[in-house]
N, C-alpha and C positions, 0 to 999 in steps of 0.2 A: 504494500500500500504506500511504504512511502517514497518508492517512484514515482509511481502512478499520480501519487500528489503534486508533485514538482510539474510532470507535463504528461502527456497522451506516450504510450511506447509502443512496441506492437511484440506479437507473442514471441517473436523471436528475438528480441530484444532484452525482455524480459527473462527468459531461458535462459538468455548468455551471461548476464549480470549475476543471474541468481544460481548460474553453476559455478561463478567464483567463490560460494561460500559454501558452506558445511553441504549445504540441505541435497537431499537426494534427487535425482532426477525424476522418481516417480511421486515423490513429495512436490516438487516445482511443475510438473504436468497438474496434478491434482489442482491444485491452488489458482493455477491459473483459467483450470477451466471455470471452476465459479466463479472468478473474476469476470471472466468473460460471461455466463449466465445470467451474475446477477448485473450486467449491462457496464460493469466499472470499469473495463479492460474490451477494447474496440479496436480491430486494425483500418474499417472504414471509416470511425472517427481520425486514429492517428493520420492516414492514408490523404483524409481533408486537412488537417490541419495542417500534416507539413508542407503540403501543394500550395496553400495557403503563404505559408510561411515564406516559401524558398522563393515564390513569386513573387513577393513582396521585397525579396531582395534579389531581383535582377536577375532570375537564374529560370532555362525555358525547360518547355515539355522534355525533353527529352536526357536532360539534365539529371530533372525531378523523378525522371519513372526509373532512370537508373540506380538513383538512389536508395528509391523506395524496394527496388529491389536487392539492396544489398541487406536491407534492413528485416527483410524475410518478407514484405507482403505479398500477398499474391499476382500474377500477373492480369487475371481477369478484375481486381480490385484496383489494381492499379487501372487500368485502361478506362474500367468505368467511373472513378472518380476523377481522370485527367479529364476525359470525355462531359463529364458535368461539372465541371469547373466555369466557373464565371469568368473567364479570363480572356482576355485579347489576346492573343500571344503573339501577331503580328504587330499591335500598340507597344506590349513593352518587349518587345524586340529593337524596335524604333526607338523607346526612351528609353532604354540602356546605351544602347548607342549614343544619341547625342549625350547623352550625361556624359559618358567617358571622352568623347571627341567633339564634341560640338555639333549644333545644327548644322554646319556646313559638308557639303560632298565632300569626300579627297578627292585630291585635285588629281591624283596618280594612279597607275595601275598598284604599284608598293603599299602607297597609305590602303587603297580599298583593302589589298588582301590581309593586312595589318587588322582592321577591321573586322572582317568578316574572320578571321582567326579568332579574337576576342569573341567574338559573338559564338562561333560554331563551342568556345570552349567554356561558353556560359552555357550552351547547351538549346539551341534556338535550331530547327531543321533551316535547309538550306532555301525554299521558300522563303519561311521567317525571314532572314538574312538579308535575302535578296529584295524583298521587299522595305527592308528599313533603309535602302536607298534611293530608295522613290521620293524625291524633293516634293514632288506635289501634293502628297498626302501629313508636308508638317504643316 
């Protein structure tokens, strides 16, 4: 519980913490499945919030589902919660960009691909990318 206090985890997050300490592994299965019964322990709550989260600091789809996958959620959870996400992801693809370099094009083949490196390693598809160079839509 007092994980789960501090923030949202997901089950396998949980498992790995909690096989650092004494407790047995069919003791930390038990425990968590009530947790998860009585609704305290959610991998589609965690699943939102960190989409959420990672969004809100400049980081695209593609980024985020990989993350989410290192974290153990599922990959059908992932896909449906990126999928209902409120999120522009072509908008802040766009304002990440100018944030780090400014509203203005590069003027260069170099600066562009400078750019679009930043962006592909913030994790935005190559649409995305290509699209936050589109002057007409700032």
């Amino acid at each position: 519980m007092n994980y789960l206090s501090r923030r949202e985890h997901s089950v396998s997050e949980l498992v790995t913490k909690l096989a650092k300490t004494e407790f047995e592994h069919d003791d930390i299965i038990n425990v968590i499945n009530r947790l998860t019964e009585q609704d305290l322990q959610s991998d589609q709550r965690f699943a939102e919030n960190y989409t959420r989260y990672r969004s809100q600091r400049g980081f695209g789809s593609q980024k985020i589902r990989q993350e989410l996958k290192e974290r153990g959620v599922a990959v059908e959870l992932i896909n449906d919660t990126l999928e209902q996400a409120d999120i522009d992801w072509f908008s802040l693809a766009m304002t990440v960009r100018c944030k780090r370099f400014g509203e203005q094009s590069p003027d260069d083949f170099k600066d562009r691909a400078k750019q679009q490196r930043f962006l592909q390693s913030r994790g935005f598809t190559h649409e995305q990318i290509t699209e936050s160079f589109n002057t007409e839509t700032i």
